[in-house]
TIMAR-129637 format. One line per 4 residues: for each residue x, y, z of N, C-alpha, C. Coordinates in steps of 0.2 Angstrom, whole numbers, plus 5000, padded with zeros to 4 digits. Layout:
TIMAR-129637
X/Y/Z/X/Y/Z/X/Y/Z  ...
***
This chain:
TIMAR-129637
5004/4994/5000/5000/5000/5000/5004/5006/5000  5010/5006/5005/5014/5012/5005/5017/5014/4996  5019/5005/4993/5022/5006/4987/5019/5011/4982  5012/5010/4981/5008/5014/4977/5006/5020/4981
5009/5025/4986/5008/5031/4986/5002/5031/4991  5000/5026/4996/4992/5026/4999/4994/5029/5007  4993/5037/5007/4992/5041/5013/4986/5039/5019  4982/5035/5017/4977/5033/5020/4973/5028/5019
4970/5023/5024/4968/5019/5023/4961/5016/5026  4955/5015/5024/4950/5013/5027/4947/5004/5030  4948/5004/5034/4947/4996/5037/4941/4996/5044  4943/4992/5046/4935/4988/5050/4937/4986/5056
4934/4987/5061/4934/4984/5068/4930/4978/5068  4928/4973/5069/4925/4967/5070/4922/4966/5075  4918/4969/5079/4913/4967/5084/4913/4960/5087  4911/4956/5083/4912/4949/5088/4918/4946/5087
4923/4951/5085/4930/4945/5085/4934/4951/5091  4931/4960/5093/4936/4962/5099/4931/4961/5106  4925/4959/5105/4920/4960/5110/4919/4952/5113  4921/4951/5118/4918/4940/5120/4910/4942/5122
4909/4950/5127/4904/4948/5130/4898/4956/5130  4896/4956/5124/4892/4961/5121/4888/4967/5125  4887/4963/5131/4882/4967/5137/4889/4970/5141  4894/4968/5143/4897/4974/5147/4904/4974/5142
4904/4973/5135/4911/4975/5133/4918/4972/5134  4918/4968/5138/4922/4963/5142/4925/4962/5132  4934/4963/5131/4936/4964/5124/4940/4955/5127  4943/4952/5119/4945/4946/5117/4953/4950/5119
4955/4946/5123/4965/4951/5121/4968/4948/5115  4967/4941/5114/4970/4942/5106/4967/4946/5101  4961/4948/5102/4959/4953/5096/4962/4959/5096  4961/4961/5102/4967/4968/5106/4972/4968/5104
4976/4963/5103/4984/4964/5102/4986/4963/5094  4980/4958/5091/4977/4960/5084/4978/4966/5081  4971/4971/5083/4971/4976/5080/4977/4983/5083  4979/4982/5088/4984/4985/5089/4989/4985/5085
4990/4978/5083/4999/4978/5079/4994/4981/5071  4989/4980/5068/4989/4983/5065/4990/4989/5063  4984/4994/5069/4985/5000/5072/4993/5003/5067  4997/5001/5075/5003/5004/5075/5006/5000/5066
5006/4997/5063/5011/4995/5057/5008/5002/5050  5003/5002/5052/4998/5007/5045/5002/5014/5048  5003/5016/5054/5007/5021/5055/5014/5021/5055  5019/5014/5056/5025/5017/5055/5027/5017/5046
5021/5015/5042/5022/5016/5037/5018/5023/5036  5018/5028/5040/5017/5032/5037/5009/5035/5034  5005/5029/5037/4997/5029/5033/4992/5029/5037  4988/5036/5036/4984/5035/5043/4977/5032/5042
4974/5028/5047/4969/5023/5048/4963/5026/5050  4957/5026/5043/4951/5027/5046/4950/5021/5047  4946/5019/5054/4943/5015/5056/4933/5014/5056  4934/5011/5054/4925/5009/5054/4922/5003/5058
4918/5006/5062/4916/5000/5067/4910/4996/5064  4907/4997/5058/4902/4992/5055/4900/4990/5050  4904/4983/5046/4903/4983/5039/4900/4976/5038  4893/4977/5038/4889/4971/5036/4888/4965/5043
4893/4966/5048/4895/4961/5051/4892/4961/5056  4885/4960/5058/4883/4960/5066/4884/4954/5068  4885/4953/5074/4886/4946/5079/4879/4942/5077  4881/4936/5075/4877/4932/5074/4872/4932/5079
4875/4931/5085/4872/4931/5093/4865/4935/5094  4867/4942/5092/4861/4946/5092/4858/4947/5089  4858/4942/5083/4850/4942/5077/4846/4934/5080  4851/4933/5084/4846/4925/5086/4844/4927/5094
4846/4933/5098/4843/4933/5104/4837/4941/5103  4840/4944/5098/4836/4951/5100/4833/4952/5093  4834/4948/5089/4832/4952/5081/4835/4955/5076  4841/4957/5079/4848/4960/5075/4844/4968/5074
4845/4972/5071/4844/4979/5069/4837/4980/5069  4834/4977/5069/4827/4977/5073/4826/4979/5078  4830/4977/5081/4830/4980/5090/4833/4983/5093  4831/4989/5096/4833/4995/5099/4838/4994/5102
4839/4986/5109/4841/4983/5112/4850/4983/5110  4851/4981/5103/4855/4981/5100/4858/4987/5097  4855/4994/5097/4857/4998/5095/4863/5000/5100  4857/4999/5109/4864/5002/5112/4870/4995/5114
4867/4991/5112/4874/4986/5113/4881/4989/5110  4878/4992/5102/4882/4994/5097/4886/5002/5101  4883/5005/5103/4884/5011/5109/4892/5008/5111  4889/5001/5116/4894/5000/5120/4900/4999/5117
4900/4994/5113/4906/4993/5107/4909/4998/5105  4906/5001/5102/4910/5009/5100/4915/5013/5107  4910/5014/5110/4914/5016/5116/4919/5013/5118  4920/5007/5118/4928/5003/5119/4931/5003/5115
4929/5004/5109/4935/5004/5104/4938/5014/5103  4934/5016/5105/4936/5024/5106/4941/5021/5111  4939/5021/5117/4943/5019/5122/4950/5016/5123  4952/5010/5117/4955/5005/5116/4960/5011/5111
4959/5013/5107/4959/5016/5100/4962/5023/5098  4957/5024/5102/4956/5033/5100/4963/5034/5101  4970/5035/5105/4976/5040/5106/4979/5039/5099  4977/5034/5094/4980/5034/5089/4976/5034/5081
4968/5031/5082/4964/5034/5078/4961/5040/5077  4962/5043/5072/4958/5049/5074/4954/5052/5069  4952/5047/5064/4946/5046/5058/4944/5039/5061  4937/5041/5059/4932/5034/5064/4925/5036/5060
4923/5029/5057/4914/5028/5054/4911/5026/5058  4906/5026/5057/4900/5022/5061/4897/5016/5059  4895/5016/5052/4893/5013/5049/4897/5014/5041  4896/5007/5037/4898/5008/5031/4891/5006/5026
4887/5009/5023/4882/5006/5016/4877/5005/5023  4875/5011/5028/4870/5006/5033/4865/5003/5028  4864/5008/5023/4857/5005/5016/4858/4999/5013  4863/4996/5014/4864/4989/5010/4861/4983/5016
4862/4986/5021/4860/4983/5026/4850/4983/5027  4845/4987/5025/4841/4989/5026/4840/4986/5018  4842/4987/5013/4842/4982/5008/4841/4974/5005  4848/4973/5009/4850/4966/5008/4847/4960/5014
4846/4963/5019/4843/4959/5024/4837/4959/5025  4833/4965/5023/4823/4968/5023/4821/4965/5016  4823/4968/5011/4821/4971/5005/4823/4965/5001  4826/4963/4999/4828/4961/4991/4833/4956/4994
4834/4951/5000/4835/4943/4999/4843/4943/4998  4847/4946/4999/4855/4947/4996/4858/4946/5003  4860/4949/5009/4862/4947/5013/4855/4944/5021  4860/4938/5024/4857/4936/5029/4854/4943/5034
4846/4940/5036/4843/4934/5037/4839/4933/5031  4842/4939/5025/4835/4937/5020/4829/4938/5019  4825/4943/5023/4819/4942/5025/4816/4946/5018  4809/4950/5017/4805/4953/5014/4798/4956/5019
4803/4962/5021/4797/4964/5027/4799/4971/5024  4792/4976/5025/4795/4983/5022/4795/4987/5030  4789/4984/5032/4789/4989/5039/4794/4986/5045  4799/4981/5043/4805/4981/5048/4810/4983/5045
4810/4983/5039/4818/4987/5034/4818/4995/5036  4811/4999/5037/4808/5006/5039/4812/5003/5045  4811/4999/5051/4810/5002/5057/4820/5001/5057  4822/4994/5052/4829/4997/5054/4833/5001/5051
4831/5004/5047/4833/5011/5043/4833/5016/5049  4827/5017/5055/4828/5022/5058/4834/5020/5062  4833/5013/5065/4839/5010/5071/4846/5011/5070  4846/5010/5064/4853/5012/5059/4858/5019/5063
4850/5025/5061/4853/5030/5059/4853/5032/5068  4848/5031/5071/4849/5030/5079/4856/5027/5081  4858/5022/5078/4864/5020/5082/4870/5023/5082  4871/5027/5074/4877/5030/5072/4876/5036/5077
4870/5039/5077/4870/5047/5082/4873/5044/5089  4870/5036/5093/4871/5036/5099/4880/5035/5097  4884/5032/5093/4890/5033/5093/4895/5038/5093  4891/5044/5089/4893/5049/5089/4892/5053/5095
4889/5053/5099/4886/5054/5104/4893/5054/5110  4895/5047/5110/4900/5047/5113/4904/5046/5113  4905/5047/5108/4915/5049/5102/4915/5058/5107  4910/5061/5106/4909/5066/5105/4912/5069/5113
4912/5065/5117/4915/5065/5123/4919/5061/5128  4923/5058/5121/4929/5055/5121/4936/5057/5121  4940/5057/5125/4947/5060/5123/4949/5060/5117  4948/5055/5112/4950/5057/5105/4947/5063/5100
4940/5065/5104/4936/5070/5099/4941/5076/5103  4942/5075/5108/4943/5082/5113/4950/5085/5111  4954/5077/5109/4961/5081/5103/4961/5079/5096  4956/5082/5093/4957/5085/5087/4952/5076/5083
4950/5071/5086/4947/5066/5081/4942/5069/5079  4937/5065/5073/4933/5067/5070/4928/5062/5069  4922/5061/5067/4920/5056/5066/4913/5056/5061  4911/5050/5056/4909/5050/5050/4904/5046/5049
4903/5046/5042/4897/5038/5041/4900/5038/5035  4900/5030/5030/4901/5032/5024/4893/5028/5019  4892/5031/5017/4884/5030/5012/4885/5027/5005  4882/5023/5003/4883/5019/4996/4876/5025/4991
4878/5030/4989/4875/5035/4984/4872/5030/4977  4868/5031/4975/4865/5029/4971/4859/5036/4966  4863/5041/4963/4858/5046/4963/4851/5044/4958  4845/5044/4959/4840/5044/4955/4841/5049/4951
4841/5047/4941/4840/5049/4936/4833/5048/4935  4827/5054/4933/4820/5052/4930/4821/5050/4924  4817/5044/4919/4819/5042/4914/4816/5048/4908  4811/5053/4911/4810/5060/4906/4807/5067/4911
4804/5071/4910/4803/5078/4914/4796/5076/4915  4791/5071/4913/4785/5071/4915/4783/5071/4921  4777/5072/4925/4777/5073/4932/4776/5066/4934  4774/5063/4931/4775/5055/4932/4781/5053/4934
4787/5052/4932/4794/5051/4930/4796/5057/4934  4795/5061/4936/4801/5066/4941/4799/5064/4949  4790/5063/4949/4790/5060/4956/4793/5055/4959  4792/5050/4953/4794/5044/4954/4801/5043/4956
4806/5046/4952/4812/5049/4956/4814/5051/4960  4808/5057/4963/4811/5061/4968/4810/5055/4976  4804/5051/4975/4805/5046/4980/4810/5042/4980  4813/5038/4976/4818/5035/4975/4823/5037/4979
4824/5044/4974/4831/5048/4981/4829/5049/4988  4823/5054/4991/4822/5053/4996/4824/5046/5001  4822/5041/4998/4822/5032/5001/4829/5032/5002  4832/5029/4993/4839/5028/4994/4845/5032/4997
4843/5037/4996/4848/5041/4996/4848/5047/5003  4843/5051/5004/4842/5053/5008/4841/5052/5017  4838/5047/5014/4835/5044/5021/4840/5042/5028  4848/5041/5023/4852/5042/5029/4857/5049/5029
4858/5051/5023/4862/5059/5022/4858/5065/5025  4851/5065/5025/4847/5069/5030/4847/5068/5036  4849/5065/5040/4848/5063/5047/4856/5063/5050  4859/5060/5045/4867/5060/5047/4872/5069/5045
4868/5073/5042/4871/5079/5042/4866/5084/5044  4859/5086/5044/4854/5088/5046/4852/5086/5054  4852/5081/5055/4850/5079/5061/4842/5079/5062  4839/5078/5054/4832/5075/5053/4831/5072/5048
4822/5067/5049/4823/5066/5041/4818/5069/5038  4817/5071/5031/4812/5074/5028/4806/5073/5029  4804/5079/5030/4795/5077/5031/4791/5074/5025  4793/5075/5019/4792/5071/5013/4791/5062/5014
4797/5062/5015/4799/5055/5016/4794/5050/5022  4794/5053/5028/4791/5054/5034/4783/5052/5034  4781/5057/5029/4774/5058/5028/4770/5051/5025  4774/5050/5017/4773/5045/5014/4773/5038/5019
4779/5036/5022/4779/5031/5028/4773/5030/5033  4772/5036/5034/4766/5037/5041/4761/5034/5036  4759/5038/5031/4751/5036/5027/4752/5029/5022  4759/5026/5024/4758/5019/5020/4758/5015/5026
4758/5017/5033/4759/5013/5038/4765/5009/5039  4771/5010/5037/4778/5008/5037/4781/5013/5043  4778/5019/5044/4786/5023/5047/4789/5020/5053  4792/5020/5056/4797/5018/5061/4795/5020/5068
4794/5015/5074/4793/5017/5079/4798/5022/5084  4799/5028/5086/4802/5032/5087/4802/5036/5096  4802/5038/5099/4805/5042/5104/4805/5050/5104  4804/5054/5106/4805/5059/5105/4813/5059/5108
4816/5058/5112/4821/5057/5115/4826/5054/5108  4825/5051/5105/4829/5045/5102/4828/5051/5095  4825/5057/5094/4823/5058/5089/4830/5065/5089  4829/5066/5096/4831/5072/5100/4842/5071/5097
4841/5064/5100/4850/5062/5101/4848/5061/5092  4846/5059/5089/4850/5061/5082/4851/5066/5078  4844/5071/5082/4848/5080/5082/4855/5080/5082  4854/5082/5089/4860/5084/5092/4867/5081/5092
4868/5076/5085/4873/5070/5084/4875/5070/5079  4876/5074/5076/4877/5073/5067/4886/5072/5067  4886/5070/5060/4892/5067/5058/4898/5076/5058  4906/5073/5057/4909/5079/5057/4912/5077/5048
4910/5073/5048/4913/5071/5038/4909/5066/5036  4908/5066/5029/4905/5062/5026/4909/5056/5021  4909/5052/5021/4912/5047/5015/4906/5046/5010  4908/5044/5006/4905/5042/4999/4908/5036/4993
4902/5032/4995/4903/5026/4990/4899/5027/4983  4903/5027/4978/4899/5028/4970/4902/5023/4967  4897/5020/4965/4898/5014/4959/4894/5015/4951  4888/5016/4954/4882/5016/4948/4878/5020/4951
4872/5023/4945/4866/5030/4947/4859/5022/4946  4857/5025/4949/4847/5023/4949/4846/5027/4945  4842/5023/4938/4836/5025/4931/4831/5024/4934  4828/5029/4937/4822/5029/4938/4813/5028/4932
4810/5026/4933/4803/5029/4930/4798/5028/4935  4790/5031/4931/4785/5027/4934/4782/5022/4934  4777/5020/4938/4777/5011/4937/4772/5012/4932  4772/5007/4928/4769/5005/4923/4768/4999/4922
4767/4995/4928/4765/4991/4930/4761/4988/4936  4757/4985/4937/4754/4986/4944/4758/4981/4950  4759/4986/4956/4763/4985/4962/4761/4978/4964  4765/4971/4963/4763/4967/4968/4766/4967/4974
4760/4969/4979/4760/4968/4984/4758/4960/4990  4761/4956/4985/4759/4951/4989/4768/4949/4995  4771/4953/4995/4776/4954/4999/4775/4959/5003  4770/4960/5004/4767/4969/5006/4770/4975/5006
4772/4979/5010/4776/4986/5007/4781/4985/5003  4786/4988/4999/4792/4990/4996/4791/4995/4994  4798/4999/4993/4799/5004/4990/4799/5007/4985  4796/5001/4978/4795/4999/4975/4788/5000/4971
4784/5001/4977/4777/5004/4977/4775/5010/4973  4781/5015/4972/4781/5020/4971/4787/5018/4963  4789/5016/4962/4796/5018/4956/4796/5011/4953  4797/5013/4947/4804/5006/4942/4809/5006/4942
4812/5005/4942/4821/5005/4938/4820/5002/4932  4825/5006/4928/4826/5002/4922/4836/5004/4919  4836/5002/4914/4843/4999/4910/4841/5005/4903  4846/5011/4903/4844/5016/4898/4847/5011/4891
4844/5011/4884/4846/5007/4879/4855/5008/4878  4856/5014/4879/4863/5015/4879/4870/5015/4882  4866/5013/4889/4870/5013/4895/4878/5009/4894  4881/5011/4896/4889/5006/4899/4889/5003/4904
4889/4999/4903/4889/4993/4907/4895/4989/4910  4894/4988/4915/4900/4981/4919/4900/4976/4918  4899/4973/4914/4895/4966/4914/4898/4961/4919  4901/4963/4924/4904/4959/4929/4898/4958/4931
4896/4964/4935/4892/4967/4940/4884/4968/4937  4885/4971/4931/4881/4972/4929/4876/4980/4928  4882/4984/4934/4881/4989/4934/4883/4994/4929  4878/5000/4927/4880/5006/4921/4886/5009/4926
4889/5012/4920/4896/5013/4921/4893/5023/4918  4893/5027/4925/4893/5032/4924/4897/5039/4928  4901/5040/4925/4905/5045/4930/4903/5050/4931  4900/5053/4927/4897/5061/4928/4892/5062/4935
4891/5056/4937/4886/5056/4944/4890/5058/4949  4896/5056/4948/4901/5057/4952/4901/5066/4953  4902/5069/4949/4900/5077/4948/4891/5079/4954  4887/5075/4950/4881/5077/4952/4881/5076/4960
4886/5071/4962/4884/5069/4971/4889/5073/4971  4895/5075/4972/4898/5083/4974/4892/5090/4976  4890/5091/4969/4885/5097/4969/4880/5095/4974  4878/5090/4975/4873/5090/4979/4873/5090/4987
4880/5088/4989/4883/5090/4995/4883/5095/4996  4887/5099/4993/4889/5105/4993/4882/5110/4994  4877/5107/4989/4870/5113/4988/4866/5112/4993  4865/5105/4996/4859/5102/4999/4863/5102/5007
4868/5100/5007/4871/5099/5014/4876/5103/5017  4875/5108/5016/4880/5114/5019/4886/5113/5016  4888/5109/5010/4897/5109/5009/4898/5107/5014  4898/5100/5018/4900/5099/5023/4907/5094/5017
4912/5095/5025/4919/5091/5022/4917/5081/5020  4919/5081/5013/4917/5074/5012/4923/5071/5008  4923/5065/5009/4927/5061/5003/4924/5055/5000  4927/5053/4995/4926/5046/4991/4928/5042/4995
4923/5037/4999/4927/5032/5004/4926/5025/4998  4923/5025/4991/4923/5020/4987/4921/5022/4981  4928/5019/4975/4925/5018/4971/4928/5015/4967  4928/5012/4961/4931/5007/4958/4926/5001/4953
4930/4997/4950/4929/4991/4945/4929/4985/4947  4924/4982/4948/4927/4973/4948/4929/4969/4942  4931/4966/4941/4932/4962/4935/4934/4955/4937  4928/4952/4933/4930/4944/4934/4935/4940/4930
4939/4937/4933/4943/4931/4928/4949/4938/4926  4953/4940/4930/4958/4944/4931/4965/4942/4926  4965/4936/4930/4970/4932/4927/4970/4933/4919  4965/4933/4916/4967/4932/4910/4972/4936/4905
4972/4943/4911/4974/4950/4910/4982/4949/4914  4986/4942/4913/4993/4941/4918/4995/4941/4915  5002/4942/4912/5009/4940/4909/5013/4936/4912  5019/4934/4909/5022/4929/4911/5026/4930/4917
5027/4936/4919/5029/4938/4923/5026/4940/4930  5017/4936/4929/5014/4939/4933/5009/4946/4935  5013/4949/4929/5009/4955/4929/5002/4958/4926  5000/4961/4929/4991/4961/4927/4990/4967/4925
4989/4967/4917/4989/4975/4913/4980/4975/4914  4980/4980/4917/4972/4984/4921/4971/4988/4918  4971/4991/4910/4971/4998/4910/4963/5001/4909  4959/4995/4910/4953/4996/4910/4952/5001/4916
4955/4999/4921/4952/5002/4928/4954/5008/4927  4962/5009/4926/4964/5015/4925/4960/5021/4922  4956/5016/4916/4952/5024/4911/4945/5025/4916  4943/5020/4922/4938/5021/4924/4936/5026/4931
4943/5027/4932/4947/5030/4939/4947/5038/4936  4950/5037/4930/4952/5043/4924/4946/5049/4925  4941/5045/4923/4934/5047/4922/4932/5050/4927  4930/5046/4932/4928/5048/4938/4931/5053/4943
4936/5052/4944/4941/5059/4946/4940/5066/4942  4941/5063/4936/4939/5070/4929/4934/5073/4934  4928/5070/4934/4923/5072/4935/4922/5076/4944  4926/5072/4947/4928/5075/4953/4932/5081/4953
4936/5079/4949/4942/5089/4949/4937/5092/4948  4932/5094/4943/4927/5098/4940/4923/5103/4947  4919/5095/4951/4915/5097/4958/4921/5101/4960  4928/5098/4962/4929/5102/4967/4930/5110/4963
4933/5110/4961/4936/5116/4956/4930/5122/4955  4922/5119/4958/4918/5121/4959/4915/5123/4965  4920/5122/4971/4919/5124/4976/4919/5118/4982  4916/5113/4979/4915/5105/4983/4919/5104/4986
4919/5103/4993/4924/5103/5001/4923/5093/5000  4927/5093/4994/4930/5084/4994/4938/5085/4997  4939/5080/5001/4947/5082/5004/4949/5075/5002  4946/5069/5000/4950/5063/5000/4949/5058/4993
4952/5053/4991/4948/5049/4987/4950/5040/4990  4949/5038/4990/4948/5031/4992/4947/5026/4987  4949/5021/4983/4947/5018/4978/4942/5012/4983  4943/5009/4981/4939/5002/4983/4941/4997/4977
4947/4993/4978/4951/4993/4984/4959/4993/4983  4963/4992/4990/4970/4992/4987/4971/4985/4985  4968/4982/4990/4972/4974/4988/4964/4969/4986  4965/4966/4981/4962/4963/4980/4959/4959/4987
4950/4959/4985/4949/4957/4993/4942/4952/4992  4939/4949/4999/4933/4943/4998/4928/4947/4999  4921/4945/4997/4916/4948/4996/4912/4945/5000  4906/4947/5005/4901/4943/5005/4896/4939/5000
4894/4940/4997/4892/4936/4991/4895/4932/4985  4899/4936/4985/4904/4932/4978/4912/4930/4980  4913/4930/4986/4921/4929/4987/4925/4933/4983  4931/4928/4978/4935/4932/4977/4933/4932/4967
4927/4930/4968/4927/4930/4959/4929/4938/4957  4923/4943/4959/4924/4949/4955/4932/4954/4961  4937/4953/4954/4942/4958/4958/4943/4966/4956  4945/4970/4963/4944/4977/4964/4952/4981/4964
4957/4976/4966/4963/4979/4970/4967/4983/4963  4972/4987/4968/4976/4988/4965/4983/4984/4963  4981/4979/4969/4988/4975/4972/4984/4966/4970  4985/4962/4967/4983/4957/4966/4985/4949/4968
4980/4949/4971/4983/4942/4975/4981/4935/4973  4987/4931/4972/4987/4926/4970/4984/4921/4975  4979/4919/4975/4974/4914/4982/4981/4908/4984  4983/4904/4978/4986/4898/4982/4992/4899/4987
4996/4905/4982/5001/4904/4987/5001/4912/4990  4997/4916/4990/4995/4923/4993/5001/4930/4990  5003/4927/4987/5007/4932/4982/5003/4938/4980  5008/4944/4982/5004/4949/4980/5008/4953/4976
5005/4955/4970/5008/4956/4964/5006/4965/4962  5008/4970/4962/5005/4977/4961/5003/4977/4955  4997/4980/4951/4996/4978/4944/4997/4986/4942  4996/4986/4936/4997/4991/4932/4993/4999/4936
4986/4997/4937/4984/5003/4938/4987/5006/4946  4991/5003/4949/4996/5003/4957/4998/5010/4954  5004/5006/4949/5008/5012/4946/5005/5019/4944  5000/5017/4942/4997/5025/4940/4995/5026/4944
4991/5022/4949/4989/5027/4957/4994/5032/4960  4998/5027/4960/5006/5032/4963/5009/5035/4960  5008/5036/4954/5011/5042/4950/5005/5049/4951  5000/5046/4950/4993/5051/4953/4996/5054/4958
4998/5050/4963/4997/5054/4972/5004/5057/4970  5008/5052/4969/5015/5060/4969/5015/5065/4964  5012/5065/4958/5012/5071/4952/5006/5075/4954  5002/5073/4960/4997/5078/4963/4992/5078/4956
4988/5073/4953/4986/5073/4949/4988/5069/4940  4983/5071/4936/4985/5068/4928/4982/5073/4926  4985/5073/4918/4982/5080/4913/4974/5075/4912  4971/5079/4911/4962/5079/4909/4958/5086/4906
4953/5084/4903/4950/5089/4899/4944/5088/4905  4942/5095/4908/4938/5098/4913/4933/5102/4908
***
């Protein structure tokens, strides 16, 4: 990582691999002396560590006694954990997330069958959308009066962006839209920098019978708790339209009820993933921080390529010509010099990722790294777009047409 120029790096604290005993915090010491030696090695190279306390990974334990993110219960367990790892952590970290993609989590586990426990519930996906965003304020909450905030830490969430395109200017098609971003998109960036969520959003929930069980108290702490930076994952935009078909609701709510997605005829595609390949979005989520969220300070905490069946792209030498990635990075950044050159308070960029890495769903088919790792014998090979990284970070940029 150092080789290719990387001043910073984003990684995960693991909940039930530093915690034995969830109710008083009671930490594992070999997981202590684990993330420690990490800790300390990212810094005597010279790289400083945003840590993130929650990527997909809750304690099996507490979706089998409380519900998992269902339960409020759980929220302040997640309270407690943060607290020890500020605790544990904090003299040496001093960038810290709360959550990563809480929306993949309210997606993949409610909504759409992708991560465990799978379900198709819409009014527990609402209730754990609000639990989410309760958890990260209760985090913040106590970061916020922790030794590492009080010497200069800070503290963040990072959001998987998906902006909503209407598929034309009809009013049909611009509403349908504008719910789509309120859901995907807003329903955590309003509450995590605003410290509410829209009464749009709100309204429609309350009169579809979905909204989220709440507190004044618990409404009050996500006020008074908002984030000090924002991160941003961009991959693909949402093509939104109007339904043009009738809602089955034999699954009963979804969010769905209101919009289609569709595939525009001329889109670019990944056929990895299968995700449109659109950079300019990258522009349009800048402006929209910048216009909609006070220009708070934000960075690119993701973004990137997968590509299946890497190897084929290896030389005898080992070496893996990417220059695919390279023009996709090209693009995306283009499009980011633009934002900022425009006033947008982006201070960082973040690929996704440095080192080829496992996925939840697909292991190691689809690759992201810079750096590529041979599975049998763990050989880690820098590929072609490493180098350009690191000529990026030391030439402070590439020529591009803005």
């Amino acid at each position: 990582m150092r080789q290719i120029g990387l001043n910073s790096v984003r990684t995960s604290i693991q909940w039930t691999r530093l915690i034995q005993d969830f109710e008083t915090g009671s930490v594992n010491e070999d997981a202590l002396r684990f993330y420690n030696a990490v800790i300390d090695e990212f810094l005597r190279q010279n790289i400083t560590p945003v840590m993130n306390l929650h990527h997909f990974d809750l304690p099996i334990e507490l979706y089998e006694k409380y519900g998992g993110w269902e339960s409020k219960k759980v929220v302040d367990l997640f309270a407690i954990f943060a607290q020890r790892c500020f605790e544990l952590f904090g003299d040496r970290v001093k960038n810290w997330i709360t959550f990563n993609e809480p929306m993949v989590i309210v997606e993949g586990e409610y909504l759409y069958q992708f991560h465990y426990p799978k379900l198709v519930d819409g009014k527990k996906a609402c209730q754990v959308l609000f639990n989410l965003n309760l958890a990260s304020a209760k985090a913040i909450e106590i970061f916020k009066r922790s030794d590492c905030a009080k010497s200069g830490g800070r503290i963040g969430i990072v959001l998987n962006l998906t902006p909503a395109y209407p598929r034309s200017n009809s009013a049909e098609d611009l509403q349908a839209a504008r719910f789509a971003e309120e859901f995907k998109n807003h329903a955590f960036l309003d509450p995590a920098i605003n410290g509410k969520f829209s009464e749009y959003l709100t309204e429609i929930l309350d009169r579809d019978g979905v909204l989220w069980n709440s507190t004044p108290d618990e409404l009050e702490t996500i006020l008074k708790n908002t984030i000090d930076f924002l991160g941003v994952n961009y991959y693909h935009p949402s093509r939104i339209k109007a339904r043009e078909s009738d809602f089955d609701n034999s699954h009963g709510w979804l969010p769905e009820k209101y919009f289609e997605e569709f595939m525009p005829a001329d889109a670019r595609i990944n056929p990895y993933r299968g995700w449109e390949i659109y950079p300019q979005a990258m522009y349009d989520i800048a402006i929209n921080v910048r216009d909609r969220y006070h220009n708070i300070n934000w960075y690119v905490a993701e973004n990137g390529m997968g590509v299946e069946g890497e190897e084929r792209f290896r030389d005898s030498d080992g070496f893996i010509d990417d220059s695919y990635r390279i023009d996709f990075l090209k693009e995306h950044l283009t499009y980011l010099h633009k934002a900022i050159s425009e006033g947008s308070n982006c201070f960082g960029f973040h690929a996704w990722t440095p080192i080829d890495c496992w996925s939840w769903s697909n292991a190691y088919k689809n690759r992201y790294g810079f750096i590529a790792v041979d599975l049998p014998t763990q050989d880690k090979k820098i590929k072609k777009s490493g180098f350009w990284f690191r000529d990026v970070a030391r030439n402070n940029g590439f020529d591009c047409d803005v």
